[in-house]
PLY file of the C-alpha trace (Angstrom):
ply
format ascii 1.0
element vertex 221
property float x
property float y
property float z
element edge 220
property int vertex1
property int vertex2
end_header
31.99 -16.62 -110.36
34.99 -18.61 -110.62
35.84 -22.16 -109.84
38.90 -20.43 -108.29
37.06 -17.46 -106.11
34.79 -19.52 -105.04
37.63 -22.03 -103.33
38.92 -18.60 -101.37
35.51 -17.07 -100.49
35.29 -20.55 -98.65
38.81 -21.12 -97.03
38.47 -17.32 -96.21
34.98 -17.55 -94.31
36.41 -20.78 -92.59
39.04 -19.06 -91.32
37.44 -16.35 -89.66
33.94 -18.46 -88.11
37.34 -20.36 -86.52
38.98 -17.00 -84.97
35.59 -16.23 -83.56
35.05 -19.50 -82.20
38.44 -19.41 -80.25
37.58 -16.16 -78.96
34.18 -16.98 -77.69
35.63 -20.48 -75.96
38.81 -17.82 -75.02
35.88 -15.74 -72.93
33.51 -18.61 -71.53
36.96 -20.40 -70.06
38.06 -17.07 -68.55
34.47 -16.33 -67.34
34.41 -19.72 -65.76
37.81 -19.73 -64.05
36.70 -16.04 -62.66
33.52 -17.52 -60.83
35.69 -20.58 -59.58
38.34 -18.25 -58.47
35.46 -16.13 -56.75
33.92 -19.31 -54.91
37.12 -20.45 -54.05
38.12 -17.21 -52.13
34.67 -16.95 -50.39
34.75 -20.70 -49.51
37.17 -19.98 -45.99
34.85 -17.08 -45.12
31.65 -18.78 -45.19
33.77 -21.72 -42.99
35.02 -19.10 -40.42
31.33 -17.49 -39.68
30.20 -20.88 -39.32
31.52 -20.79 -35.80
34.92 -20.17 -34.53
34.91 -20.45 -30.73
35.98 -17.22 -29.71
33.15 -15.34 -32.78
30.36 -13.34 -31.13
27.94 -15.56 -32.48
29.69 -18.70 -30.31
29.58 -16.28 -26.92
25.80 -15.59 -27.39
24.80 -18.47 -27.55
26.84 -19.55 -24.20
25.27 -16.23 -22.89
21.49 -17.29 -23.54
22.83 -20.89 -21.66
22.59 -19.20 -18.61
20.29 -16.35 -18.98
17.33 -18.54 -17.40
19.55 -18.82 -13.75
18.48 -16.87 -11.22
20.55 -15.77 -8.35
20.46 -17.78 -5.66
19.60 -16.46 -2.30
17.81 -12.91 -3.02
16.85 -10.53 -0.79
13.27 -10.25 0.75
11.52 -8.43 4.03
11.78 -9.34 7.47
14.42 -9.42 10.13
17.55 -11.66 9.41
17.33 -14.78 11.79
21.63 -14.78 11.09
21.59 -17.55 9.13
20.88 -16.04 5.67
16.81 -16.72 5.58
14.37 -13.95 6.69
11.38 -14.32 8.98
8.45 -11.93 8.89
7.90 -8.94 10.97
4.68 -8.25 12.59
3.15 -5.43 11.44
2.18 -2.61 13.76
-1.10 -2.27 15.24
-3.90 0.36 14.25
-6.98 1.10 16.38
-9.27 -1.08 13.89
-6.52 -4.24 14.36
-7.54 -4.09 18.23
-11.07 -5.31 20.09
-11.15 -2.33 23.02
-12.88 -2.73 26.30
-12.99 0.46 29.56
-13.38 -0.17 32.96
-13.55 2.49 35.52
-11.32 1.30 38.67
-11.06 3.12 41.84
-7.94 2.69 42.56
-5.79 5.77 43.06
-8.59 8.17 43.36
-10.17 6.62 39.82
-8.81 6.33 36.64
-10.08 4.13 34.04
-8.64 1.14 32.60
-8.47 -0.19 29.05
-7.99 -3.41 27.38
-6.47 -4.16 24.15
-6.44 -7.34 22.30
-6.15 -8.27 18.61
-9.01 -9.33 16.39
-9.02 -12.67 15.66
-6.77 -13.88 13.27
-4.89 -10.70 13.25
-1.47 -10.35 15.19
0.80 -7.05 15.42
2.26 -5.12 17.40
1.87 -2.30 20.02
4.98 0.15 19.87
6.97 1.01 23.13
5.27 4.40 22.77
2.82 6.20 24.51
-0.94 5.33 23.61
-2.77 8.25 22.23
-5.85 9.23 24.28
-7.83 12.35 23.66
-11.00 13.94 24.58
-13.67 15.69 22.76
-13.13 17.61 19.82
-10.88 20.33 21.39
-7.62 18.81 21.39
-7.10 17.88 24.72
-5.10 14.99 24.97
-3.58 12.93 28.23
0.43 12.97 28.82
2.58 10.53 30.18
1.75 9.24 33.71
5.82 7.12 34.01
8.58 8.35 33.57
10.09 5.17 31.75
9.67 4.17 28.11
7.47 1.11 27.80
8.39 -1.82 25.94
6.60 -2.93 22.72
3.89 -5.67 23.34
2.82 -8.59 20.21
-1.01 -8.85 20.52
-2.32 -12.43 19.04
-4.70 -14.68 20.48
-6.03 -13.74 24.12
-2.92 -11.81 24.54
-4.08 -8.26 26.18
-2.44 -5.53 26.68
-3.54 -2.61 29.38
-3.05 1.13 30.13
-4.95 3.10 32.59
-5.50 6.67 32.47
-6.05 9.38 34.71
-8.94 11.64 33.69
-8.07 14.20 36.13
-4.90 15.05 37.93
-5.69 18.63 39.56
-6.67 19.08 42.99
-8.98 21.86 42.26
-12.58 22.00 41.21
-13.34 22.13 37.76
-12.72 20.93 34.40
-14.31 19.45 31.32
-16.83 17.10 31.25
-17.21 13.59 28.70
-19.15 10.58 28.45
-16.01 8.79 26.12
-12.40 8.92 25.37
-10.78 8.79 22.14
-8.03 5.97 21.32
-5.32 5.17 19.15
-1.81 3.54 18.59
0.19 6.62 17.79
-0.83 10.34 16.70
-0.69 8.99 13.08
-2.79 6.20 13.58
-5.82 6.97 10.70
-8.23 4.80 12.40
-9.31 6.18 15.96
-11.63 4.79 18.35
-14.24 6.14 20.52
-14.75 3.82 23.70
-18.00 4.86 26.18
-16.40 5.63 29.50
-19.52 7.45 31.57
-19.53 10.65 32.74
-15.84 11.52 33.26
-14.35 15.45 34.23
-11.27 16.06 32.60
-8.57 18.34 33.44
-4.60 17.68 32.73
-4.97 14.20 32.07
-2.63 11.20 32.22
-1.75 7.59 30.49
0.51 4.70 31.18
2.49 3.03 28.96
0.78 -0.34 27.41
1.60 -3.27 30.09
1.20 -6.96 29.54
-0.46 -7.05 33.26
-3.59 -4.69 34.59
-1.81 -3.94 37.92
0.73 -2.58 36.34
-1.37 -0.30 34.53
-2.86 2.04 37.25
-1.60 5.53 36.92
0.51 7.26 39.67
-0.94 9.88 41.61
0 1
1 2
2 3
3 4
4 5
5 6
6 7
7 8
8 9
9 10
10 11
11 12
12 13
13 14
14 15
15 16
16 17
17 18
18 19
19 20
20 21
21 22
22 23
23 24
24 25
25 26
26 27
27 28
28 29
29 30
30 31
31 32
32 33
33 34
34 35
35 36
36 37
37 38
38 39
39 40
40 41
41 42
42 43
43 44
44 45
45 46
46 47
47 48
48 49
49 50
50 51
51 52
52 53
53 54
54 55
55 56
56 57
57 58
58 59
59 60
60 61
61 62
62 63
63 64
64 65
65 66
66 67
67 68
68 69
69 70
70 71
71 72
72 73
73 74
74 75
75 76
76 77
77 78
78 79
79 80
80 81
81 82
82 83
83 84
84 85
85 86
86 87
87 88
88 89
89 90
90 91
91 92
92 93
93 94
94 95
95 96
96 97
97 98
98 99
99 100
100 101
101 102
102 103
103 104
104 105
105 106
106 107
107 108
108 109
109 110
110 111
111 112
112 113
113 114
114 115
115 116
116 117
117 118
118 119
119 120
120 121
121 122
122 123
123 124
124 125
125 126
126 127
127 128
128 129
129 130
130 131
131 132
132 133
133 134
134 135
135 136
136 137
137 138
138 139
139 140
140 141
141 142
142 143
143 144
144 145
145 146
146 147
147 148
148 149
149 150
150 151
151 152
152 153
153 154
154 155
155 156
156 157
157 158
158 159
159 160
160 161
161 162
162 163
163 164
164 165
165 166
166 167
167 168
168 169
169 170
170 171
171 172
172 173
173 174
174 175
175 176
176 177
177 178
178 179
179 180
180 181
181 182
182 183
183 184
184 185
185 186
186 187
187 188
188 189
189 190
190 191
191 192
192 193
193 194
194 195
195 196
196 197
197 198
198 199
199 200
200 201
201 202
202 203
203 204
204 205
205 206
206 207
207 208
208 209
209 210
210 211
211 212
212 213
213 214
214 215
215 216
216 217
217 218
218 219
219 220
């Protein structure tokens, strides 16, 4: 080969490794100013999710502030006392809350007496209701021997409570015959008693209403 085509083999190969040079430093500039461009423009919108005040982020976290308060002055049981605090309410007695104790008085022609206090350590309450006394198996059961309501009586302690009932009311001969009586506070008490009473005949009986005093307990005739 010539001195001469050798010279331009060279200038020409020069030439072109410096065309491909500027367009692989024209490509790595544009790729770099794309990623700046990119980082640039995500830049404010990693900033703004780091917490503007009003961003939901911002209010849960105020919210979980105050999730451990608890309202203040809830509601309970018991009777309101009026100024916003409750006091307990007895509960009502049952036949197995209540030592029992008979006594046959003869007063009024006879009728027999019984005595009601609570157990100890237990206090509740009799309702202004009619005791429930029964007899025997057959359903026989004594009605009401006033004609006023009672009023509800809080056995604790050596508090007693009395009613007296009438085993027999008819004038006639005749009529059933026990040895006990059957008590209880209320027909749906689930607990009654069976208190000895002697031999007793039976025929339309009758029951006062609990009072806080025996002589007030002996059944009209």
């Amino acid at each position: 080969m010539s001195g001469n085509r050798r010279k331009a083999l060279l200038v020409s190969t020069a030439v072109a490794c410096g065309a491909l040079l500027m367009t692989a430093c024209q490509d790595t500039d544009a790729a770099a100013g794309a990623g700046a461009a990119q980082g640039s423009a995500s830049a404010p919108a990693a900033a703004g999710a780091a917490a503007p005040s009003g961003s939901p982020a911002a209010g849960a976290s105020k919210g979980s502030g105050t999730a451990g308060k608890g309202t203040k002055g809830g509601t309970g049981t018991g009777a309101d006392s009026g100024n916003g605090e409750k006091k307990p309410v007895g509960q009502v007695c049952g036949a197995n809350d209540i030592s029992w104790s008979t006594k046959s008085e003869t007063q009024a022609g006879g009728y027999i007496l019984i005595t009601a206090k609570a157990k100890a350590g237990i206090t509740c309450v009799l309702p202004a209701a009619l005791p429930t006394v029964a007899f025997g198996s057959d359903g026989t059961q004594a009605g009401p021997a006033e004609q006023a309501a009672g009023k509800q009586i809080t056995l604790t302690g050596n508090t007693a409570a009395y009613a007296g009932v009438n085993p027999k009311t008819t004038k006639a001969n005749g009529g059933k015959e026990f040895n006990s009586i059957i008590v209880a506070v209320g027909d749906n008490d689930p607990n009654p008693e069976s208190l000895p009473v002697g031999t007793i005949t039976v025929d339309k009986p009758v029951v006062t209403n609990w009072h806080t005093s025996a002589k007030d307990a002996v059944p009209a005739v």
